[in-house]
mmCIF file of the C-alpha atoms, coordinates in Angstrom:
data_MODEL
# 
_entry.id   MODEL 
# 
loop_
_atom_site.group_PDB 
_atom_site.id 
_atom_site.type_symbol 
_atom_site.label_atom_id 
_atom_site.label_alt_id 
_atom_site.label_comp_id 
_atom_site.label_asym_id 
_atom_site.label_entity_id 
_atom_site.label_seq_id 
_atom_site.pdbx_PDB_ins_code 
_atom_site.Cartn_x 
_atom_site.Cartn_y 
_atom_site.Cartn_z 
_atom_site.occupancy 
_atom_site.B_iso_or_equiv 
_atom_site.pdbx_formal_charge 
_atom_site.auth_seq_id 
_atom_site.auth_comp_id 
_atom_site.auth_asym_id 
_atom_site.auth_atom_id 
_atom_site.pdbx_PDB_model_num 
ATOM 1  C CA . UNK A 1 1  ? 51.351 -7.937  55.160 1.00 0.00 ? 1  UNK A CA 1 
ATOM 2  C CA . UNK A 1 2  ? 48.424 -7.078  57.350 1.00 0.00 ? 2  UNK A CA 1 
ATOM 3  C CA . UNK A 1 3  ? 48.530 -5.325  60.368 1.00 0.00 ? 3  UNK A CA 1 
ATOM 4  C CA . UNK A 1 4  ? 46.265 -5.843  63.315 1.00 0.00 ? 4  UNK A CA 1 
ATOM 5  C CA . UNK A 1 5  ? 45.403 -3.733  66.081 1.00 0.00 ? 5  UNK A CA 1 
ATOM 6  C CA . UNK A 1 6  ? 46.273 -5.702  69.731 1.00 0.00 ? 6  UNK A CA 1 
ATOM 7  C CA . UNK A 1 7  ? 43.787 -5.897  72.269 1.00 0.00 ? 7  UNK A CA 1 
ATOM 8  C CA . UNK A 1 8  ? 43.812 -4.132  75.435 1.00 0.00 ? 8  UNK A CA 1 
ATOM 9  C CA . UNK A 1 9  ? 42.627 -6.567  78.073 1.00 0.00 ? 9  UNK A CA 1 
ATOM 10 C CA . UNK A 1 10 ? 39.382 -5.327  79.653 1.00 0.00 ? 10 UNK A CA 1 
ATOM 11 C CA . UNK A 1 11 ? 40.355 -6.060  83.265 1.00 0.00 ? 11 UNK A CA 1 
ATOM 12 C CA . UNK A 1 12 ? 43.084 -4.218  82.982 1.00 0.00 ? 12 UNK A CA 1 
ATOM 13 C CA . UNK A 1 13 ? 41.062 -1.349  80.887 1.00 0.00 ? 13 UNK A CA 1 
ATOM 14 C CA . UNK A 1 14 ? 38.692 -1.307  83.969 1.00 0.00 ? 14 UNK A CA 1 
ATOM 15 C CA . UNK A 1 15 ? 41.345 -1.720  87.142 1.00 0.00 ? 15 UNK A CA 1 
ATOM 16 C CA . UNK A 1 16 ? 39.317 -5.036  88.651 1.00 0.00 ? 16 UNK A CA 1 
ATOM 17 C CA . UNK A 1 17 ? 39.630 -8.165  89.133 1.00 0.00 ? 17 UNK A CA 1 
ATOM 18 C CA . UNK A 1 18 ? 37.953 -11.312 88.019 1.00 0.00 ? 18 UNK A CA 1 
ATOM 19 C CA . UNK A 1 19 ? 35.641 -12.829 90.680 1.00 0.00 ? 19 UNK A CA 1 
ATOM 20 C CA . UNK A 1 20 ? 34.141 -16.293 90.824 1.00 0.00 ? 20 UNK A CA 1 
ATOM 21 C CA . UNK A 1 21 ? 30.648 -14.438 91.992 1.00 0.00 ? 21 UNK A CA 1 
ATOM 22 C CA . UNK A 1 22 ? 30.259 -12.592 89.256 1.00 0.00 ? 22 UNK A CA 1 
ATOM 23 C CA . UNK A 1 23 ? 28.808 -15.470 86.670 1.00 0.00 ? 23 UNK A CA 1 
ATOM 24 C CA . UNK A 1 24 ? 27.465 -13.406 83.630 1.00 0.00 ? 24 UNK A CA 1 
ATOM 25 C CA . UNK A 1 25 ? 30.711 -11.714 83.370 1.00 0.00 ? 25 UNK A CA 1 
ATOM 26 C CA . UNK A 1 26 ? 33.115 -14.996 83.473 1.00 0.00 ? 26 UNK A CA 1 
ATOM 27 C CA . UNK A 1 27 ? 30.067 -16.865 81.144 1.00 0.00 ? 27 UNK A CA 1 
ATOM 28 C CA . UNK A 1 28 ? 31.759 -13.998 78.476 1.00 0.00 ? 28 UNK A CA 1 
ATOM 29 C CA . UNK A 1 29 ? 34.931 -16.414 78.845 1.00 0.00 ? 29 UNK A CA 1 
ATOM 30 C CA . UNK A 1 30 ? 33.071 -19.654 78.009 1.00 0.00 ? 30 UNK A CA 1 
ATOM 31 C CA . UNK A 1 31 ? 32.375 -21.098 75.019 1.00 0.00 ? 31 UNK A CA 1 
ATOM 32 C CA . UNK A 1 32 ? 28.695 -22.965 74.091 1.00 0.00 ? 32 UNK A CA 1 
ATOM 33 C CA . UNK A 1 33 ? 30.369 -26.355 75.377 1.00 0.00 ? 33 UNK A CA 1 
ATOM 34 C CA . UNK A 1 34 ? 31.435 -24.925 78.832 1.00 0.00 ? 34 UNK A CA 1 
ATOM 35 C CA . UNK A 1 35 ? 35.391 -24.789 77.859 1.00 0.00 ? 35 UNK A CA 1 
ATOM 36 C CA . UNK A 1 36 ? 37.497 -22.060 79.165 1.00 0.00 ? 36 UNK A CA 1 
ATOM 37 C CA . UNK A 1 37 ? 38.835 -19.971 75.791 1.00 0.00 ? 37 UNK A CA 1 
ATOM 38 C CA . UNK A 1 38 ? 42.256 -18.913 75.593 1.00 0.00 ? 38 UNK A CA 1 
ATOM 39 C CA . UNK A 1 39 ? 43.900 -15.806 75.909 1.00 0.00 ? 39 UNK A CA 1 
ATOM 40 C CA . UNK A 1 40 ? 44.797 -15.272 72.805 1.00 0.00 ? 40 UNK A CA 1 
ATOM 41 C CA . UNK A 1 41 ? 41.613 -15.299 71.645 1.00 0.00 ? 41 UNK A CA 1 
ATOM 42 C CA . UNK A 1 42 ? 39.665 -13.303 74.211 1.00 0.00 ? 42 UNK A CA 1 
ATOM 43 C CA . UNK A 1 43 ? 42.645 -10.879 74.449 1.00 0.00 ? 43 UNK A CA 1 
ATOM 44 C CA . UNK A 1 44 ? 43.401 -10.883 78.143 1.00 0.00 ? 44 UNK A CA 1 
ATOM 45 C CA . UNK A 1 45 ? 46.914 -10.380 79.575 1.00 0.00 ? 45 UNK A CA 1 
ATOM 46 C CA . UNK A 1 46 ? 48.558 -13.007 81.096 1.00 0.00 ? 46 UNK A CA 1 
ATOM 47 C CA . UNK A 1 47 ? 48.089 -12.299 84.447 1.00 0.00 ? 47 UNK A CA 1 
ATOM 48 C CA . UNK A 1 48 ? 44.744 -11.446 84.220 1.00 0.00 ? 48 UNK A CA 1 
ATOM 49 C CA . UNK A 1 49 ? 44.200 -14.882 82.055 1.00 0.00 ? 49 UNK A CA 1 
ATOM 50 C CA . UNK A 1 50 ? 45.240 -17.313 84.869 1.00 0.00 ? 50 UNK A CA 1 
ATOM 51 C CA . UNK A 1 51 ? 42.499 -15.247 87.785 1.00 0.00 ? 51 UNK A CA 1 
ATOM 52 C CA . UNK A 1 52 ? 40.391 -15.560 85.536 1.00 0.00 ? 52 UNK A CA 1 
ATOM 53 C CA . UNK A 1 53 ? 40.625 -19.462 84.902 1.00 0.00 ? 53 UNK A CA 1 
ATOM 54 C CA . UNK A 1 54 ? 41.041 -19.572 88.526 1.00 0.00 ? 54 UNK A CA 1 
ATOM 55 C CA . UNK A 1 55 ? 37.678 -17.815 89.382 1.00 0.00 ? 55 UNK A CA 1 
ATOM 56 C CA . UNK A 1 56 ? 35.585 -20.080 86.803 1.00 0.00 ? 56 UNK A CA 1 
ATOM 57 C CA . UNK A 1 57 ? 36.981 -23.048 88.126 1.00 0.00 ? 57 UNK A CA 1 
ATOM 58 C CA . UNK A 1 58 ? 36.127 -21.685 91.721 1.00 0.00 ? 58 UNK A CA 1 
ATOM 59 C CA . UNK A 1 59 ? 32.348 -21.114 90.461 1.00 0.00 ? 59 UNK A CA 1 
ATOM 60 C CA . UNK A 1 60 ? 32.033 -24.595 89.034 1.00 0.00 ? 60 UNK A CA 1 
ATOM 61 C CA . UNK A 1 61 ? 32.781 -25.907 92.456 1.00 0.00 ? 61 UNK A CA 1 
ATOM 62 C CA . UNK A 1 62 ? 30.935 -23.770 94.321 1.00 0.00 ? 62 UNK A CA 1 
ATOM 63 C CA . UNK A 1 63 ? 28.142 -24.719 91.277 1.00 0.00 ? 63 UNK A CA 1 
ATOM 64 C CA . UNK A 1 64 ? 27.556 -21.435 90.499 1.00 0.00 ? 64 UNK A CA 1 
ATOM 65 C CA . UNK A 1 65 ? 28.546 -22.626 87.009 1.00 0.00 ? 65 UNK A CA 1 
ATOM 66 C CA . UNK A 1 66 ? 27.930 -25.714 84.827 1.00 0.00 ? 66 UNK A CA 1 
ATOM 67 C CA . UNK A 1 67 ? 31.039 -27.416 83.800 1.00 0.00 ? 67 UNK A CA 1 
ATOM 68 C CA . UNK A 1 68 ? 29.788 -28.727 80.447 1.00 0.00 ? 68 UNK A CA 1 
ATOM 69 C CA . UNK A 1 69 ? 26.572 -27.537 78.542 1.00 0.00 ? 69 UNK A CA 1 
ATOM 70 C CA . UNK A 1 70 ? 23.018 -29.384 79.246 1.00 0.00 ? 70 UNK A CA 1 
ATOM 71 C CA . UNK A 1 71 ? 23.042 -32.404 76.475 1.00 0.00 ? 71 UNK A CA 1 
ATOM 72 C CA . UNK A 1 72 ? 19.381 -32.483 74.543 1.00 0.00 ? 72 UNK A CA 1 
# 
């Protein structure tokens, strides 16, 4: 059986909050297609995982964000 090391979310490592006017930092939380990724995978808490969906869907109306990627 492995064993795997949790990880500490980084909001909580760094005592703020997620903001919708800070776009490079919630552009970490994207993927390429402009999807929101989970929780589990980016290793927030839970509390800090539903600001933070809250403040990129706050920049995509204020279209500070794109809500899909540019199609070629």
């Amino acid at each position: 059986m492995a064993k795997y090391r949790r990880k500490v979310c980084s909001y909580c490592k760094e005592k703020i909050k997620p903001d919708y006017k800070e776009v490079s930092l919630l552009k970490k939380f994207t993927s390429e297609k402009g999807k929101i990724i989970p929780r589990a995978k980016n290793g927030l808490c839970a509390k800090h995982g539903r600001l933070l969906s809250t403040a990129i869907k706050r920049a995509r109306y204020m279209a500070l964000m794109q809500y899909t990627a540019k199609v070629k």
